[in-house]
C-alpha positions in Angstrom: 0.0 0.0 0.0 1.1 3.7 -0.7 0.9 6.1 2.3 -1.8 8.7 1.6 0.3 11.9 1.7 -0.5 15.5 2.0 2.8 18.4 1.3 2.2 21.3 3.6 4.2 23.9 2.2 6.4 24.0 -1.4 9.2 26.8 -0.6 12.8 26.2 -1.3 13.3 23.0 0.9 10.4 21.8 -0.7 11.1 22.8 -4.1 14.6 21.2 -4.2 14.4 17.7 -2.5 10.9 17.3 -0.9 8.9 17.1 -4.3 11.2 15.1 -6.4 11.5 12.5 -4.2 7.5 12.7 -2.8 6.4 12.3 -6.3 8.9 9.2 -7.0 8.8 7.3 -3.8 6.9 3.5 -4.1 5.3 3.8 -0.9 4.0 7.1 -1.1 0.9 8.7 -3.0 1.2 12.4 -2.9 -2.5 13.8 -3.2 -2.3 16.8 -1.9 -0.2 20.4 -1.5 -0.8 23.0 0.5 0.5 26.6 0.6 -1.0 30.0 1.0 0.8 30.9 -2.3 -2.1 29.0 -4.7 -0.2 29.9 -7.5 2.7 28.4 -6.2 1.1 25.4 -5.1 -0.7 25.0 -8.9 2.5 25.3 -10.7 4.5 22.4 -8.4 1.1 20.2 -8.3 0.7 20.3 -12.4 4.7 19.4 -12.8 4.3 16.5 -10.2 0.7 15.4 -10.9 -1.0 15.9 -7.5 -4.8 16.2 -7.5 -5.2 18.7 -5.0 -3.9 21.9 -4.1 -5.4 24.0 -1.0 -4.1 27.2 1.2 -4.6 26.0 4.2 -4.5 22.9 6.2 -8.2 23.1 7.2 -9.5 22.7 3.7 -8.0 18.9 3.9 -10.2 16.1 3.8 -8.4 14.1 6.5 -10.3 10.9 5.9 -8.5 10.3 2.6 -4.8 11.1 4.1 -3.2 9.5 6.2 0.2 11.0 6.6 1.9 14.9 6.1 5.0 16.5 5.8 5.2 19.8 7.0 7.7 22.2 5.1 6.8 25.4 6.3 8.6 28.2 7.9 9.8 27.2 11.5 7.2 29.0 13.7 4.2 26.9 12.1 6.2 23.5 12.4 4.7 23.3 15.8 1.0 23.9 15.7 0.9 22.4 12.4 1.8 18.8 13.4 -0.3 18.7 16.5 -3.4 20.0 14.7 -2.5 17.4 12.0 -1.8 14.6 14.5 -5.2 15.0 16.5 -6.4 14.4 13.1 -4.7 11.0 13.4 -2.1 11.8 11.1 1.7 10.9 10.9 4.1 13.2 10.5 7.2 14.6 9.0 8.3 17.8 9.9 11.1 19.9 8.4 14.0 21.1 11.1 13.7 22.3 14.1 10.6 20.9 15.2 9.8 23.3 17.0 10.8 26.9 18.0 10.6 26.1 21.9 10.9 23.3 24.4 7.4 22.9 25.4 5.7 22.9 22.4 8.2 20.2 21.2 7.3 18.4 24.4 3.7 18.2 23.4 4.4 16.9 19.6 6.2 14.3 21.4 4.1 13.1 24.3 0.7 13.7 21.4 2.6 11.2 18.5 2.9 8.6 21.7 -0.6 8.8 22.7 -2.0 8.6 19.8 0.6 5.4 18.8 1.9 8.2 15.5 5.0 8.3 13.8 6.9 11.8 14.5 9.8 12.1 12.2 12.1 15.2 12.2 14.0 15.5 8.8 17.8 14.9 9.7 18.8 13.5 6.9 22.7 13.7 7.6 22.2 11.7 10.8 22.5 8.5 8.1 25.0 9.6 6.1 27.3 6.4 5.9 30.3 9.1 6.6 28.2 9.8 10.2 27.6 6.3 11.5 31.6 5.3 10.4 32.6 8.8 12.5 30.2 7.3 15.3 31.6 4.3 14.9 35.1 5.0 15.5 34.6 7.2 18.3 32.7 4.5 20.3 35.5 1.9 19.7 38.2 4.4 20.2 40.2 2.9 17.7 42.1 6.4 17.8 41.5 6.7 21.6 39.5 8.6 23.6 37.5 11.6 23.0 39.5 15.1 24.2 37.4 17.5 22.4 35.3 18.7 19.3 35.7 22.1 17.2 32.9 23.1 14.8 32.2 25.6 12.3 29.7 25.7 9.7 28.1 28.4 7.1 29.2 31.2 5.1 27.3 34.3 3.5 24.1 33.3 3.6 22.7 32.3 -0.1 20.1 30.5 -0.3 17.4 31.3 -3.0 14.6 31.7 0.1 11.0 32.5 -1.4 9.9 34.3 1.3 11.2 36.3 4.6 10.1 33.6 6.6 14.0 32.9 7.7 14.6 36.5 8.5 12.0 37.4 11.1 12.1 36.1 14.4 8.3 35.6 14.6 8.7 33.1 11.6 11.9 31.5 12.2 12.2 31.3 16.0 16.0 32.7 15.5 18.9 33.1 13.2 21.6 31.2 12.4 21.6 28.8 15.6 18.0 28.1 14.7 18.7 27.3 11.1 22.3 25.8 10.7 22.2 24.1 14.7 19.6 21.4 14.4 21.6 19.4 12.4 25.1 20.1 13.3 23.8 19.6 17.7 22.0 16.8 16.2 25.8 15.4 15.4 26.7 15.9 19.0 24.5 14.5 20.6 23.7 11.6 18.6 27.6 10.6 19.1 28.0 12.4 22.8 24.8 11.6 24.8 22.4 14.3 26.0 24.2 14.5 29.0 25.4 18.5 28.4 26.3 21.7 30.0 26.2 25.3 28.2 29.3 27.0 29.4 28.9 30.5 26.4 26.7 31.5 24.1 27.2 34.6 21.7 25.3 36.0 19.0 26.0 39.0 17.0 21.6 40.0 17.4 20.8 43.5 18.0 16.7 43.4 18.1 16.4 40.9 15.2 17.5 37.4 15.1 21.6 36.3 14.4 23.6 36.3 12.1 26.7 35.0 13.6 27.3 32.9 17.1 29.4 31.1 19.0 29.0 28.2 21.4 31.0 26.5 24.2 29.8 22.8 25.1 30.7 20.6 27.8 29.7 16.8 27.3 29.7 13.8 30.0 31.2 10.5 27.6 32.1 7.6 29.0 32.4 9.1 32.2 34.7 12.1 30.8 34.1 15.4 30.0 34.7 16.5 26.2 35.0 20.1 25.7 34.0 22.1 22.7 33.2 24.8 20.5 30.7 25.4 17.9 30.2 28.8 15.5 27.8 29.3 13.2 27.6 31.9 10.5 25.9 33.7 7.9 27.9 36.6 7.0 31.2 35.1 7.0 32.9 32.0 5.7 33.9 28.9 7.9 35.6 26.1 6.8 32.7 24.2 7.3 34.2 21.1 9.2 33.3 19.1 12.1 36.2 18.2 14.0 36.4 15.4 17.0 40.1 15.4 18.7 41.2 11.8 19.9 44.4 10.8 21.3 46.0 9.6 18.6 44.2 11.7 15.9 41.7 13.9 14.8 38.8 12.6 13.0 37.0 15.2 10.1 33.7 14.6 9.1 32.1 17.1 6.6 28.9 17.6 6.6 28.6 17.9 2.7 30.7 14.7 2.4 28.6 11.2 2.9 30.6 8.1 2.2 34.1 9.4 3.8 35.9 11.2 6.7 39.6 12.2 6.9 42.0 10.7 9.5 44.7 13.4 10.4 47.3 11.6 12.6 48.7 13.7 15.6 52.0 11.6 15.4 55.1 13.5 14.4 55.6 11.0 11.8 56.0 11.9 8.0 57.0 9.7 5.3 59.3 10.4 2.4 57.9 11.7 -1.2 60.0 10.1 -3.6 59.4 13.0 -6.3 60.0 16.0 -4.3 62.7 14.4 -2.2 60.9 15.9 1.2 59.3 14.1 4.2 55.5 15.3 4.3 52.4 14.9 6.7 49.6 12.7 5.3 46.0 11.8 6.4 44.0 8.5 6.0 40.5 8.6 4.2 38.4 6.3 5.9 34.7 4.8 4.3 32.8 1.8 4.8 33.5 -1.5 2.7 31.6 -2.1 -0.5 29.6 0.8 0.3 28.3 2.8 -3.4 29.4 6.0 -3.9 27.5 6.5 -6.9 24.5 7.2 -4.7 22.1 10.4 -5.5 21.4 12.7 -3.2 17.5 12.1 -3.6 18.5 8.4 -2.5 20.5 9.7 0.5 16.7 12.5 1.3 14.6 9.1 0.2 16.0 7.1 3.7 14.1 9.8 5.7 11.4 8.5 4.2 12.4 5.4 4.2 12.7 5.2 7.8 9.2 7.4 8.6 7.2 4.7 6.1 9.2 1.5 7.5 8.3 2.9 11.0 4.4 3.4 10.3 4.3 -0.3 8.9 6.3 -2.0 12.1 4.9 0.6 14.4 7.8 1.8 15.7 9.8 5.4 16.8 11.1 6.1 13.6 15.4 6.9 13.8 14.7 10.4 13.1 11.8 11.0 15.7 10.8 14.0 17.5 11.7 12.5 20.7 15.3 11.9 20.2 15.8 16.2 18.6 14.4 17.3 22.0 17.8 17.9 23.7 18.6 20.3 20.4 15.2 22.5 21.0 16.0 22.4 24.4 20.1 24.0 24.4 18.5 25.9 21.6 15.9 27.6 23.9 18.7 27.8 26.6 20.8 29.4 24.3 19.0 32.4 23.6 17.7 32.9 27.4 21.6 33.4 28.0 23.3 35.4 25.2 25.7 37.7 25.8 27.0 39.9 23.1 29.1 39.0 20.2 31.4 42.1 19.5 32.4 43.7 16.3 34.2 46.6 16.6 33.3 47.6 13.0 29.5 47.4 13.7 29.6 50.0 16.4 28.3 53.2 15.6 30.6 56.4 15.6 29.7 58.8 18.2 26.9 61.3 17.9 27.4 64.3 16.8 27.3 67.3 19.5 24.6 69.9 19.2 22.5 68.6 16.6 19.7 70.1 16.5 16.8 68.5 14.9 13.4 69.8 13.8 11.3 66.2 14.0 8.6 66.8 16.3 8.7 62.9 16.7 11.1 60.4 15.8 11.3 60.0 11.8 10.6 57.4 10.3 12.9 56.6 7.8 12.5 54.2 4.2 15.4 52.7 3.1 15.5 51.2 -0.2 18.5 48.7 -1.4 18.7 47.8 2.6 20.2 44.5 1.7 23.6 46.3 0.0 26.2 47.1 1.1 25.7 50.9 1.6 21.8 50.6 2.4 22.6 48.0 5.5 25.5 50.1 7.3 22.9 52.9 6.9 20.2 51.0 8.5 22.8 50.1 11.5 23.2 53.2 12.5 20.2 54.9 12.3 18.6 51.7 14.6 21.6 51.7 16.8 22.9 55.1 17.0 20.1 57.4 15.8 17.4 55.1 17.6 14.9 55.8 14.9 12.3 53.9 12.6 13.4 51.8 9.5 11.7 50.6 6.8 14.0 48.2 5.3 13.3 47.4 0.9 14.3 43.9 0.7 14.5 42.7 -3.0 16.0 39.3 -2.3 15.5 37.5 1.2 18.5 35.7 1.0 20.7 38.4 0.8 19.1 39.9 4.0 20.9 38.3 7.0 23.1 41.1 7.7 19.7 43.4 7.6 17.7 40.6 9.5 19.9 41.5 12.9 18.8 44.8 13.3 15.5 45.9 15.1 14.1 47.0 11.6 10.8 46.4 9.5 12.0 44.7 6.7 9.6 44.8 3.3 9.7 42.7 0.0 9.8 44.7 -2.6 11.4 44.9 -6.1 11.1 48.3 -7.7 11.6 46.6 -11.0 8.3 44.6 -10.9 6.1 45.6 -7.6 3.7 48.0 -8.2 2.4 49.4 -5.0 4.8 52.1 -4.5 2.9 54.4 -2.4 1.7 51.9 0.1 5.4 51.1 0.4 6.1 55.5 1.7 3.1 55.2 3.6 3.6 56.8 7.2 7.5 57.5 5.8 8.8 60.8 7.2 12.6 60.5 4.7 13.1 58.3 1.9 16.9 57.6 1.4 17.2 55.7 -1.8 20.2 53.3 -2.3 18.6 51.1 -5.0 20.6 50.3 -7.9 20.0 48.3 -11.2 22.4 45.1 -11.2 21.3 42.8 -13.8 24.9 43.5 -15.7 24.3 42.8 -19.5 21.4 43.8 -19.6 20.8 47.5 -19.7 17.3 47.7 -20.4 16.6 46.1 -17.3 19.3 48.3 -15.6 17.6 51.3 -16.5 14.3 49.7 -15.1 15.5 49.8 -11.8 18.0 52.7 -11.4 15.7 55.4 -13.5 12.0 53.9 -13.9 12.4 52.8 -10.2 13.3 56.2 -9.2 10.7 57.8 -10.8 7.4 55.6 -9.4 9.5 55.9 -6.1 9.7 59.8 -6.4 6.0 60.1 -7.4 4.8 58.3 -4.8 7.2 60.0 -2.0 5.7 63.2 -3.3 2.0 62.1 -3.3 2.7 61.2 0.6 4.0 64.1 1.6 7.3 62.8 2.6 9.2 65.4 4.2 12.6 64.7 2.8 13.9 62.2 -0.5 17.4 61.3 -0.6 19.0 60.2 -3.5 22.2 58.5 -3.8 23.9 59.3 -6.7 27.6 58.4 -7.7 30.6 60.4 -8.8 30.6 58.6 -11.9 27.7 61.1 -13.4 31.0 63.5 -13.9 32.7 60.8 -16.3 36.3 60.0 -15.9 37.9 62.9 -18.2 38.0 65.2 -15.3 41.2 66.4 -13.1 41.6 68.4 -10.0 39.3 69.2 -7.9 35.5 68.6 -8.8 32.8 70.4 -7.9 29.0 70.2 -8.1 29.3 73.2 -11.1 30.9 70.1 -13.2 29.0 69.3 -16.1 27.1 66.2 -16.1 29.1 63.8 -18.5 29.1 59.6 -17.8 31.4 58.2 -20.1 29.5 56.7 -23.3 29.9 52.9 -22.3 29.6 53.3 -18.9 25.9 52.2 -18.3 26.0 52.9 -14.5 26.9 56.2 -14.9 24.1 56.8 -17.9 21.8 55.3 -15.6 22.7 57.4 -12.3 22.7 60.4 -14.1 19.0 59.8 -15.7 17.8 59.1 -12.3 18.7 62.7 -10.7 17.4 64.2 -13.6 14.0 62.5 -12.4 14.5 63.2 -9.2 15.5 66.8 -10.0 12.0 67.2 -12.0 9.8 66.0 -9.2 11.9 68.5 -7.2 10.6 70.6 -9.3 7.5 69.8 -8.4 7.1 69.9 -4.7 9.5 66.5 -4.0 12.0 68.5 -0.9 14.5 66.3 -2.6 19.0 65.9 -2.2 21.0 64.3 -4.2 24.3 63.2 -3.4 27.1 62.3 -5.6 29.9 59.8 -3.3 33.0 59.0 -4.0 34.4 55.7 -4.6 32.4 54.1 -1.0 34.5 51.4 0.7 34.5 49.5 4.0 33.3 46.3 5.6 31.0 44.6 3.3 32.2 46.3 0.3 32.5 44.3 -2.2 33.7 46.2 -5.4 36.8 48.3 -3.6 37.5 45.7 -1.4 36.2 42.4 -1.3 37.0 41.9 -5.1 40.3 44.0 -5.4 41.7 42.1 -2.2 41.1 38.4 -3.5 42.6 39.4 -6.8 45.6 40.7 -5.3 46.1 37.3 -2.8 45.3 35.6 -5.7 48.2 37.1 -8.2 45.0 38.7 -10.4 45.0 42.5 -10.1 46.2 44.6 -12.5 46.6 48.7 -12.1 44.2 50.7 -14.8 46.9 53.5 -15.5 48.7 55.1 -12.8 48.5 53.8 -9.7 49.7 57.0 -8.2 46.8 59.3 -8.8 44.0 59.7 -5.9 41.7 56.8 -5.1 39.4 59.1 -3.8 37.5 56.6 -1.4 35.3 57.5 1.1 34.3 55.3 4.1 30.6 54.2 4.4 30.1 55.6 7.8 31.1 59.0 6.5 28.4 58.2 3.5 26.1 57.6 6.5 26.6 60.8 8.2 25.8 62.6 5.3 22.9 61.4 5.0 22.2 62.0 8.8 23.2 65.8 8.1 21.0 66.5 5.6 17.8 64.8 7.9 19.0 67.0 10.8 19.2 70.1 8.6 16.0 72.4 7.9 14.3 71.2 5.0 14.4 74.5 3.0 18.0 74.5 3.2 18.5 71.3 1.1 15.6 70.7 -0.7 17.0 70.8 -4.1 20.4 70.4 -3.9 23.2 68.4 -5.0 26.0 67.6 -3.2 29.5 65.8 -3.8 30.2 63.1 -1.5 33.8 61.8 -0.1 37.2 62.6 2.0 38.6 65.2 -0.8 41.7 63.8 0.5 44.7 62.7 -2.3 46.2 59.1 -1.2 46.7 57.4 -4.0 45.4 53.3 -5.1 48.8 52.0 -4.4 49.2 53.8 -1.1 45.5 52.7 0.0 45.4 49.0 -0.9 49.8 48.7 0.3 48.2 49.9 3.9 45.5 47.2 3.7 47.7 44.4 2.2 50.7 45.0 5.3 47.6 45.6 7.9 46.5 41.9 6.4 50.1 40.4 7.2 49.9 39.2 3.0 52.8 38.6 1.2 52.5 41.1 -1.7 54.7 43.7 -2.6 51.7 46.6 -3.9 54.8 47.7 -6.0 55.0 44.6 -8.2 51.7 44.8 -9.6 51.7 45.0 -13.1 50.1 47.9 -15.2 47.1 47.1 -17.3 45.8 48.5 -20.9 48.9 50.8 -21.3 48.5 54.0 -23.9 51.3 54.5 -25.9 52.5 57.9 -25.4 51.2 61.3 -27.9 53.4 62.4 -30.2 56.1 59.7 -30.5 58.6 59.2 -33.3 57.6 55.7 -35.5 60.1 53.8 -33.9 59.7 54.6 -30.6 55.7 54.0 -31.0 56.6 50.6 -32.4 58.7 50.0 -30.0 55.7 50.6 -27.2 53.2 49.1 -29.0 55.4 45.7 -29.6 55.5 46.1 -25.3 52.4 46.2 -25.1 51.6 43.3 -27.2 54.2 41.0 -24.8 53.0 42.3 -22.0 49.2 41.7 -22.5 47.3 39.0 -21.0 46.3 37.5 -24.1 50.0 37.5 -25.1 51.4 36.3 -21.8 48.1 33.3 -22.4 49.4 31.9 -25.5 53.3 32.1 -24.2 51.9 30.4 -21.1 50.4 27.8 -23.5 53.8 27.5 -25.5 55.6 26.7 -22.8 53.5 24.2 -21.2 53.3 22.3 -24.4 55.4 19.4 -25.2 57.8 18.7 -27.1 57.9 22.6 -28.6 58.1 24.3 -24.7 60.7 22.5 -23.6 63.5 24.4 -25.7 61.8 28.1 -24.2 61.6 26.5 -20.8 65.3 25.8 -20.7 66.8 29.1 -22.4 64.2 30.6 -19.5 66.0 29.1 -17.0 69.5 30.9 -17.6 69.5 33.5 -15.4 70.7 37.0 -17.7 67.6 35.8 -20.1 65.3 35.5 -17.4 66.6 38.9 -16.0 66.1 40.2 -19.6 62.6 39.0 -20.2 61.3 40.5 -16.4 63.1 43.6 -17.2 60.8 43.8 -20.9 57.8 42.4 -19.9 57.5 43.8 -16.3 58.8 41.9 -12.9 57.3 38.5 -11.4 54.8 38.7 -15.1 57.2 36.1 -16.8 55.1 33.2 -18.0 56.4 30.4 -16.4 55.8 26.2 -16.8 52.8 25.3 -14.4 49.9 23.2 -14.3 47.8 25.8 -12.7 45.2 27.2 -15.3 45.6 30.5 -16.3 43.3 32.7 -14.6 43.6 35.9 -16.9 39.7 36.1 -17.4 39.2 36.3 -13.8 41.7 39.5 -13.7 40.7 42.3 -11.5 41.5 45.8 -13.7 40.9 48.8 -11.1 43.0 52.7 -10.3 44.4 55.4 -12.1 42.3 56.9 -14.9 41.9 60.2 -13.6 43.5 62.7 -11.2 40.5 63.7 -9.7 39.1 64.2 -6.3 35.5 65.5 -5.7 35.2 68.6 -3.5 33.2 69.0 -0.6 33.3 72.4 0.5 29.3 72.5 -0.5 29.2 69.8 2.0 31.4 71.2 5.2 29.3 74.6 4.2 26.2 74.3 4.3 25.3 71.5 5.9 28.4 71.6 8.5 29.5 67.9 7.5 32.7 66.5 9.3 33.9 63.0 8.6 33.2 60.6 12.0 36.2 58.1 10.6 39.7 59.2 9.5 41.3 57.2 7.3 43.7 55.4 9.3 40.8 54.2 11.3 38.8 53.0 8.2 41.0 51.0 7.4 42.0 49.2 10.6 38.1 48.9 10.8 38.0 47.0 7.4 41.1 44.9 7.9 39.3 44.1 11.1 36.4 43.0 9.3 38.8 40.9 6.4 40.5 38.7 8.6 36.7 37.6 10.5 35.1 37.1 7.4 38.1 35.5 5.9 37.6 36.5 2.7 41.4 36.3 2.0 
């Protein structure tokens, strides 16, 4: 017989391994799916065949099913299964199974009175790789347990439908709520539940976590094992779960399930032959005879598996509700003793003194692009510092964890394709607008966003009555021909290909005619905007230069002209503390107007990193030959060029590495004076040598030079008495700060 199955919920969990193995298991009928998104529903039940399709749970005839997997966001996991299992249904319920201790209690103590099956999906608990890791610790064929170190996550990605993992009424928590089930689930299943919190941190400040960290005590075998656990969404781990023994540490990862690494702790290396050099080694350990050819929709299908094979024999399923209690439990414990998780970088800078401002109550303030990089850090300190109201525009849910921390009302919208702009100013007292077009390649769609976007956003703002519109603008409305100082008298110019800067510069001509019109609107025109969570002036330019693919754009030596996002921030506070009549209509350049140059920023950052790059060896990209050369000497440049391109310094590459004709140019590359020769033509450390490593020239990073240009902000300082709240030294300590946590190098 096939269990009678209803689907309650189709987001992504669903969507990805819930459905496709639902509609292909041999002991299971789907017949029905449930979700308040009918479209949703329609479109997954017509792919898979299911008969029915319903929005709610109550609309099920429950004399025709007779079991239910509940997908749904955490907070309904709960309610859901009890009001299915008084129904006299089994169930299967996504992680965790609850969001507190005592309603997981009551799923429990209602599946055994009612003789149910109450499965929790933690599918990794039968990974082969787990039950071999088990297995070895419990025979301690490496000795006995001394400790455990954990980390899993990175920046948070995945393609949620919904914010029903951001909110803490929906998702019970962050992070710890999300990643924990299943890595706690590891712990105790190998550990016991016999535990003691000893720390809990978490980087919340009104929302849920987006970061924590976790110090465990277990009772094994009589023993105490000690350990610590961290979590994260806005930072990479290495995503390992170590167990120290006595004679070795065992790995197990997560995303690995047939094997686990063996490290030895022994001093001992053995001798590689090739190299002639002793070297460390690790064992790889698996199961005999055991497939690795296995799907991972066979690997999901043994949840099911064991919840059907349970039902039949009338059993507790492996995966029940009872045995997860102990992880709802330190879960729940968890959060009633958190203590701060510090990031120097997060905390506001100071208030300013004596500033004055003309709100008769706290503003209320709309922030579109929250989710970026600019629009987040101005969201932190308005909650934290300014203590006032946010209206967060969130485009993509899974890009809001940063966002999610903060005590702020976050919104889906997309001002490409949502249409109800001025319920979204409703009750809005400032509008700062940080949306930006992104879809690169497609420009049409750019210009949707950045200058269609702008315009219903500007109407609406206008038809509201909002007391003050913020635009954010970018330097690069002035084009990159300009030198000196520039000023807000510059002429408008973006470079002809630059479709950013086309696209900016249409927008605050909108904004500028609904200006016009009544909207008491400001633009503002930064600088290049850097800092932690930055990804285009530092992120990317800082993994290309650890990665020996940066290249200079001209002259490294002329002004960067960066600006530090808090400073971006405090602009924007200026012009809300300032009268409105005094701004209404203006425009205003952005940045430091201070002249360090790209190799002096990025040479501070690379030494404060500890990396081993000399800034002054980075080689020069897209070279002009010079005006107003003789012939010979412009052939003479030009034939540089060409043996100094990438595309040149490619096919050399290629030459070399291809036998028999790159052995000659190998050796003749090996005498020293030629070598010496070729570094001093084509540029030091850029000589093509013989390796296996793929060339990664259309992953190079071009950036600097192109103009010596800084913008002026006298305007600025003027009128609306602006004063940076970071120096530059400090910037940067606060960013390098930020590098080596995220570990994005």
């Amino acid at each position: 017989m096939k269990l009678k199955t209803a689907l309650i919920g189709c987001g992504a969990i669903a969507e990805q391994l819930h459905l496709p193995v639902l509609a292909g298991h041999t002991q299971i009928d789907l017949v029905a799916i449930v979700d308040p998104n009918l479209e949703r529903a329609s479109f997954f039940a017509k792919g898979y065949n299911v008969p029915q399709v319903f929005r709610d749970v109550k609309e099920l005839d429950f004399s025709q099913i007779e079991g239910a997997v509940i997908a749904t966001p955490p907070f309904h996991h709960a309610p859901c299964a009890l009001e299915l299992m008084e129904k006299g249904l089994h169930v299967l319920v996504e992680k965790p199974m609850a969001t507190n201790y005592e309603d997981a209690l009551k799923m429990v103590e209602l599946a055994e009175k009612k003789g149910l099956a109450l499965a929790v999906v933690f599918f990794r608990r039968l990974y082969p790789s787990f039950r071999l890791l088990k297995g070895l610790i419990d025979a301690e064929v490496y000795g006995k347990v001394q400790g455990f170190h954990i980390e899993g996550g990175s920046f948070y990605n995945w393609p949620a439908a919904s914010l029903g993992n951001m909110k803490k009424e929906l998702a019970g928590g962050g992070v710890l709520m999300d990643l924990g089930p299943h890595f706690l689930d590891f712990l105790f299943q190998l550990f016991g539940d016999q535990y003691q919190l000893l720390e809990y941190q978490d980087d919340a400040l009104g929302g849920i976590e987006a970061d924590c960290t976790l110090k465990l005590e277990f009772q094994y075998k009589g023993q105490p094992v000690i350990g610590k656990v961290d979590f994260a969404r806005t930072r990479k781990t290495r995503g390992v779960f170590e167990i120290e023994c006595e004679k070795a540490i065992l790995n197990f990862s997560p995303s690995e399930r047939f094997k686990i690494k063996i490290i030895p702790k022994s001093n001992f290396k053995l001798k590689d032959f090739k190299v002639d050099k002793e070297k460390e080694f690790i064992f790889q350990a698996q199961w005999k005879d055991y497939p690795e050819d296995e799907s991972w929709y066979k690997t999901f299908a043994k949840v099911y598996d064991d919840w059907i094979k349970a039902i039949i024999e009338k059993r507790e399923p492996l995966l029940s509700g009872k045995s997860t209690l102990p992880i709802v439990k330190l879960i729940e414990e968890c959060y009633q003793n958190v203590k701060p998780l510090k990031k120097s970088w997060v905390t506001p800078p100071d208030k300013r003194q004596n500033s004055p401002i003309h709100w008769k109550k706290r503003p209320k303030v709309l922030i579109t692009g929250a989710t970026g990089f600019i629009g987040c850090r101005v969201a932190e300190i308005l909650t934290l510092r300014e203590d006032w109201d946010v209206r967060a525009v969130v485009r993509n849910p899974g890009k809001a964890a940063r966002l999610a921390r903060l005590k702020v009302e976050m919104v889906p919208f997309d001002l490409e394709k949502s249409q109800n702009f001025d319920e979204l100013v409703e009750g809005c007292d400032v509008v700062i607008h940080c949306a930006v077009g992104t879809a690169y390649g497609d420009p049409k769609r750019i210009f949707r966003v950045t200058v269609d976007g702008t315009r219903k956003l500007a109407r609406a703002a206008l038809k509201k009555g909002v007391k003050l519109f913020i635009h954010v603008s970018s330097m690069a409305v002035y084009g990159s021909k300009k030198s000196g100082l520039i000023d807000e008298s510059s002429p408008v110019r973006p470079d002809p290909g630059d479709i950013y800067g086309k696209s900016k510069a249409k927008a605050e001509g909108v904004v500028q005619y609904y200006a016009k019109k009544g909207l008491p609107a400001v633009i503002f025109r930064p600088a290049r905007v850097f800092g932690p969570f930055g990804f285009t002036f530092v992120t990317n330019p800082i993994q290309a230069m650890a990665e020996g693919r940066f290249a200079w754009r001209g002259d490294p030596d002329t002004p960067c002209d960066m600006i530090y996002v808090d400073n971006v921030a405090e602009a924007f506070i200026s012009a809300i503390y300032a009268e409105p009549q005094d701004v209404a209509g203006e425009v205003f350049n952005l940045g430091e107007q201070d002249f360090m140059s790209w190799r002096n920023f990025y040479g501070l950052m690379i030494e404060r990193l500890g990396l081993p790059i000399d800034i002054n060896d980075i080689p020069i990209a897209n070279e002009r030959a010079p005006k107003a050369e003789s012939l010979p000497a412009t052939y003479l440049h030009n034939i540089k060029n060409l043996i100094t391109s990438s595309e040149f310094k490619a096919f050399a590459r290629k030459v070399i590495q291809t036998d028999p004709i790159g052995i000659l140019p190998r050796k003749i590359l090996e005498i020293p004076a030629v070598e010496e020769l070729a570094k001093k033509v084509v540029g030091a450390g850029s000589l093509p040598k013989f390796s296996p490593v793929e060339d990664n020239a259309k992953n190079l990073v071009i950036m600097g030079g192109g103009r010596d240009a800084v913008l002026s902000i006298e305007k600025l300082k003027n009128k609306l008495s602006y004063n940076l709240v970071c120096s530059k030294e400090e910037s940067i300590d606060r960013t390098v700060e930020w590098i080596k946590f995220s570990r994005i190098v």
